[in-house]
C-alpha positions as CSV (number, residue, x, y, z in Angstrom):
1,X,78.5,-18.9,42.1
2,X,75.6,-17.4,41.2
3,X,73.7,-15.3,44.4
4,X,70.1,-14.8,42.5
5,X,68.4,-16.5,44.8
6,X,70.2,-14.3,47.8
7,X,69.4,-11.3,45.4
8,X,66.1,-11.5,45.3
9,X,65.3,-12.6,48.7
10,X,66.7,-9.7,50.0
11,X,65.3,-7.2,47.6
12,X,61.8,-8.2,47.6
13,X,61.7,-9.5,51.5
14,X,58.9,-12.1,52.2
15,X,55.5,-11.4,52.8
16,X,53.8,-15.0,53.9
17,X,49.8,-12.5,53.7
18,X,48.9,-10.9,50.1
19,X,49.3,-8.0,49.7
20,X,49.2,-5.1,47.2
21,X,52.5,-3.8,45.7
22,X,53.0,-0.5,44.2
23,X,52.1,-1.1,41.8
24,X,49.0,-2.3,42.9
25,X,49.5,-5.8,42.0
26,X,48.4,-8.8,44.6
27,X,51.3,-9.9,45.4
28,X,53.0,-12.9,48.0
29,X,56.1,-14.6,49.2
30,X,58.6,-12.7,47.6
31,X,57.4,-10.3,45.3
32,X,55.1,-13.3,43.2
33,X,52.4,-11.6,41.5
34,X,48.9,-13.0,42.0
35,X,46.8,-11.6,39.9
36,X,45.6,-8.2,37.6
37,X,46.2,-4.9,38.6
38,X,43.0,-3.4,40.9
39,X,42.1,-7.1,42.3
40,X,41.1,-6.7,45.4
41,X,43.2,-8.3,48.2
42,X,40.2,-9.7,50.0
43,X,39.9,-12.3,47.2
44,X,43.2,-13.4,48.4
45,X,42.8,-15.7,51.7
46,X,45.5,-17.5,52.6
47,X,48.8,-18.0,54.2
48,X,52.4,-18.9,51.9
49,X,54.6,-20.4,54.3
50,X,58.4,-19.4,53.8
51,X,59.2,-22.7,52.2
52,X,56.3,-22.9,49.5
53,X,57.3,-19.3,49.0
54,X,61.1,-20.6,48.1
55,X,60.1,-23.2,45.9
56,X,58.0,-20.7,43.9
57,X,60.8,-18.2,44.0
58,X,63.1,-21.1,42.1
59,X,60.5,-22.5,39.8
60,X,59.4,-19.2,38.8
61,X,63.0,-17.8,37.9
62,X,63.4,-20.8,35.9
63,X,60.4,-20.4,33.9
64,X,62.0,-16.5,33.8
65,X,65.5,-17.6,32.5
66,X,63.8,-20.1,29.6
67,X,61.7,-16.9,28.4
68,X,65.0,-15.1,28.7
69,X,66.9,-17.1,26.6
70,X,64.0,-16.7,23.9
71,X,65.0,-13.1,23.1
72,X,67.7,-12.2,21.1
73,X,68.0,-9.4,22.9
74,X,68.8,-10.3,26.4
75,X,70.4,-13.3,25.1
76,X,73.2,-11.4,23.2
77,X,73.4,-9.1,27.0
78,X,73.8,-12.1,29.0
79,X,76.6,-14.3,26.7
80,X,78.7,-10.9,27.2
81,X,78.0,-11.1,31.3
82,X,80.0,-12.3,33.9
83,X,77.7,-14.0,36.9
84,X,77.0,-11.3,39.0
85,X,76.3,-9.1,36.1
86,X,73.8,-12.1,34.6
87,X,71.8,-11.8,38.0
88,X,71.3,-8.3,37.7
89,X,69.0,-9.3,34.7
90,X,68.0,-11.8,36.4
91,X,66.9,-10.0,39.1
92,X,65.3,-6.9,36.9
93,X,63.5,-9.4,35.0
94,X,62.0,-10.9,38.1
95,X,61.0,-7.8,39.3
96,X,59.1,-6.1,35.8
97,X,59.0,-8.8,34.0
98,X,60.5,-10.6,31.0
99,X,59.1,-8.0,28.7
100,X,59.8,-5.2,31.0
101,X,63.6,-6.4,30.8
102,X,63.1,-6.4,26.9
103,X,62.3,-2.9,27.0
104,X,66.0,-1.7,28.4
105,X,66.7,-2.3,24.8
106,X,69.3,0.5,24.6
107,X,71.1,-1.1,27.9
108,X,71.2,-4.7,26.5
109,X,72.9,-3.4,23.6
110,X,75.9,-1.5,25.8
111,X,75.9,-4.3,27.8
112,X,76.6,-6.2,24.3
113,X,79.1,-3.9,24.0
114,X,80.3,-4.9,26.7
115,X,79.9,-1.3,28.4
116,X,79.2,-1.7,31.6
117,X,79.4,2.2,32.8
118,X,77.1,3.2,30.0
119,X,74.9,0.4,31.0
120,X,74.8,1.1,34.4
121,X,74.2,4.6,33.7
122,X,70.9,3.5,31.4
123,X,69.8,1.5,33.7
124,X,69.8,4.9,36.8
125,X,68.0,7.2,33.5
126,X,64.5,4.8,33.6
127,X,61.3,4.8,35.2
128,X,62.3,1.9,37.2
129,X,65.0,3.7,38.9
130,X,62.5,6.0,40.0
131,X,60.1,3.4,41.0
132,X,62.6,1.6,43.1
133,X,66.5,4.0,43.5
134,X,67.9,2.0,45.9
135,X,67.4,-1.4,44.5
136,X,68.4,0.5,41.2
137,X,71.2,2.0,42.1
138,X,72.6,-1.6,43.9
139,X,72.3,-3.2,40.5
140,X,73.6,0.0,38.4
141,X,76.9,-0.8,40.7
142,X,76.9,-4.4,39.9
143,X,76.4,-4.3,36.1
144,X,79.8,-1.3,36.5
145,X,81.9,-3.2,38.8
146,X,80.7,-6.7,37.7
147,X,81.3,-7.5,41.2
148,X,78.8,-8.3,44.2
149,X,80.2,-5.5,46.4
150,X,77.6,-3.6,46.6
151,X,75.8,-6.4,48.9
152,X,78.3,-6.6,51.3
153,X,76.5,-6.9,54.5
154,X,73.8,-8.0,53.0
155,X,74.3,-11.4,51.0
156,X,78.1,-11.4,50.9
């Protein structure tokens, strides 16, 4: 069974007040993106309760999986994933994007290859895993073991 959903939740925590991400993105709920770059939070005036911020989170990933499956790319990675490796994309897609996923082109194809280690080492030689090492590093050790153990504790 897939544990997306749990995933994300804990990676991005919820936030119910705007706020600006890193990456200086208005951001809400859990880790929804509002609005450009620079926007300045006081446009932003309102409240998500938990369980708007849930439905968004599930809407939204769907609307991320349908653009997924759009690009050869990521589809040829995902057809050679088991589940938790799939959420692992999943989850780096929710968190830089579709396109930003697209860009890993050289870890879609040694996941293709069905090369996990390779992959996983890719994935820990990027800007993102700079950005963010410990999420990184959780979903380097997913896409090598293709097991949720490194979440145990946490969603397992």
């Amino acid at each position: 069974m897939s544990e997306i959903i749990k995933i994300l939740k804990f990676e991005e925590g919820y936030r119910a007040k705007p706020y600006i991400d890193t990456e200086g993105y208005p951001t809400v709920a859990y880790g929804i993106k509002l609005g450009p770059r620079g926007c300045p939070i006081s446009n932003y005036t309102f409240t998500v309760p938990e369980v708007v911020g849930s439905v968004w989170l599930e809407t939204l990933l769907s609307n991320n999986r349908l653009q997924m499956n759009a690009m050869p790319g990521i589809v040829d990675a995902l057809r050679h994933c088991n589940e938790p490796r799939s959420d692992i994309l999943y989850s780096m897609a929710w968190q830089m994007g579709v396109e930003g996923l697209a860009g890993f082109k050289n870890m879609l194809a040694l996941i293709s290859q069905e090369n996990f280690t390779a992959a996983a080492s890719s994935m820990l030689m990027s800007k993102w895993a700079r950005q963010t090492p410990n999420r990184a590093k959780r979903h380097a050790d997913v896409m090598r073991s293709g097991s949720y153990e490194s979440y145990r504790g946490v969603i397992i």
